[in-house]
C-alpha positions as YAML, in Angstrom:
chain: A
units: angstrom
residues:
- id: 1
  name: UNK
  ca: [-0.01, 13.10, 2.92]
- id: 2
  name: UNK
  ca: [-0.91, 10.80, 0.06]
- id: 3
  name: UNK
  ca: [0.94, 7.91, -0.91]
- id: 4
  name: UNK
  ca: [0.48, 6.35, -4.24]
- id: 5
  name: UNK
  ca: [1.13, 2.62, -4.26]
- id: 6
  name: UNK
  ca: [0.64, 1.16, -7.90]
- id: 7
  name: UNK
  ca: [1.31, -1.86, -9.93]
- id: 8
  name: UNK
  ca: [2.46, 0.61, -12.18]
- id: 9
  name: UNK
  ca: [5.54, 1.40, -10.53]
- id: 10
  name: UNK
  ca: [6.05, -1.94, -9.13]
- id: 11
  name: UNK
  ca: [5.10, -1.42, -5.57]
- id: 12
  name: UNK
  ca: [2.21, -3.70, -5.51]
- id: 13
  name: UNK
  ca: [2.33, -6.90, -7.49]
- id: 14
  name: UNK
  ca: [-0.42, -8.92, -8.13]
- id: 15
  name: UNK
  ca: [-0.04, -12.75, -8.70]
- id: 16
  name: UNK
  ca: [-1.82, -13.84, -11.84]
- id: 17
  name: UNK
  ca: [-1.52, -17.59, -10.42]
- id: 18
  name: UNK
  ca: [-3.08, -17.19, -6.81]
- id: 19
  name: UNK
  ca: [-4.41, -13.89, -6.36]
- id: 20
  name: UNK
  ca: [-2.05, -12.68, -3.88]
- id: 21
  name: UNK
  ca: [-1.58, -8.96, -3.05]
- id: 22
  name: UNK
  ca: [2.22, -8.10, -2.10]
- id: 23
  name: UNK
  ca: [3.02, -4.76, -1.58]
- id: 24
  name: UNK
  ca: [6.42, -4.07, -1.62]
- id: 25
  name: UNK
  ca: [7.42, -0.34, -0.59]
- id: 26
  name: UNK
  ca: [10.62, 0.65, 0.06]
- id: 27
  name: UNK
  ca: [12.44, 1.77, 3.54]
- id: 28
  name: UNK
  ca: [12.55, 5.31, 1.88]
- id: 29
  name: UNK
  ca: [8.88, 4.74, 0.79]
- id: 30
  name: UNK
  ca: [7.70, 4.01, 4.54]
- id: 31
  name: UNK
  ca: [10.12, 6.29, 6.29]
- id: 32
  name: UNK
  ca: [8.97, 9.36, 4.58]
- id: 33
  name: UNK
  ca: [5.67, 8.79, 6.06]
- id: 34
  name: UNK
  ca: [5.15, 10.84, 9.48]
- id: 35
  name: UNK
  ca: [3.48, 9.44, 12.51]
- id: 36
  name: UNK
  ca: [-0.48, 9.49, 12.42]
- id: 37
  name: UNK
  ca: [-3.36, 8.70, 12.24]
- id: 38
  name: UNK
  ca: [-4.25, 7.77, 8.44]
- id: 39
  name: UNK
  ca: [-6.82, 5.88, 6.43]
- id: 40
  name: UNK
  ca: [-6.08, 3.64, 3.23]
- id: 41
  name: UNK
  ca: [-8.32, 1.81, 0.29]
- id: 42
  name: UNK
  ca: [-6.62, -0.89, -1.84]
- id: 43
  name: UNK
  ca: [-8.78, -0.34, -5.42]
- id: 44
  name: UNK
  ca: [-8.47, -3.18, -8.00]
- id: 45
  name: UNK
  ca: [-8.89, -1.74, -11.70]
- id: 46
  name: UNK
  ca: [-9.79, -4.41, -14.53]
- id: 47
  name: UNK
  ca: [-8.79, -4.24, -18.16]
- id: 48
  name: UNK
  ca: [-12.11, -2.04, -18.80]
- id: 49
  name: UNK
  ca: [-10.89, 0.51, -16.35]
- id: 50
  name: UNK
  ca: [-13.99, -0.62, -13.90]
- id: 51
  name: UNK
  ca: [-12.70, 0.00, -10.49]
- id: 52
  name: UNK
  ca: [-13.73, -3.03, -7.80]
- id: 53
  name: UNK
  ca: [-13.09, -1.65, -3.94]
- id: 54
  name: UNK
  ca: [-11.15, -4.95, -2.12]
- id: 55
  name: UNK
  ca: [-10.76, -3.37, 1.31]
- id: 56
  name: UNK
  ca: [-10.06, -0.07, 3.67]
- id: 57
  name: UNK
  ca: [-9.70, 1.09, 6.89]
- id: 58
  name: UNK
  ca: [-7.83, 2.50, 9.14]
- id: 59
  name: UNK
  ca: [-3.96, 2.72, 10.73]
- id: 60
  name: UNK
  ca: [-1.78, 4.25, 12.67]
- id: 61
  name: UNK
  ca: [1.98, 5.26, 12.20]
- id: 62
  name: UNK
  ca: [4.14, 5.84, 15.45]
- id: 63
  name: UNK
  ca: [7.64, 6.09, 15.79]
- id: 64
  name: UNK
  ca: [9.91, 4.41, 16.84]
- id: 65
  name: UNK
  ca: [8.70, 0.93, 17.18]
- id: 66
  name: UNK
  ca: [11.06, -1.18, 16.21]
- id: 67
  name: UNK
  ca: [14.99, -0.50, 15.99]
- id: 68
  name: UNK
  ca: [16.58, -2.45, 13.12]
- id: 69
  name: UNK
  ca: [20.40, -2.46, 12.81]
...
């Protein structure tokens, strides 16, 4: 499964003032996503198109954690 998260669809949002990296996917978003094992790469493109590499890694999905009513 790939899961695009973009500023261009509003799911990340980057604030020009501090720098801060919010992502903000929906319960749809996230619950579409199967338990797993998956890997992830946030990629920061300037105006030039030059893409900059800010982290990855590693993370796993499992159901069922938390119950929210």
């Amino acid at each position: 499964m790939q899961l695009s998260l973009t500023t261009g669809n509003g799911v990340i949002v980057i604030s020009a003032l501090t720098g801060e990296v919010t992502l903000n996917a929906s319960v749809a978003t996230l619950a579409a996503i199967s338990p797993g094992n998956y890997f992830y790469d946030l990629i920061l493109f300037d105006s030039d198109g030059k893409p900059t590499a800010l982290l990855a890694g590693r993370c796993i999905v499992e159901a069922g954690i938390t119950a929210v009513s």
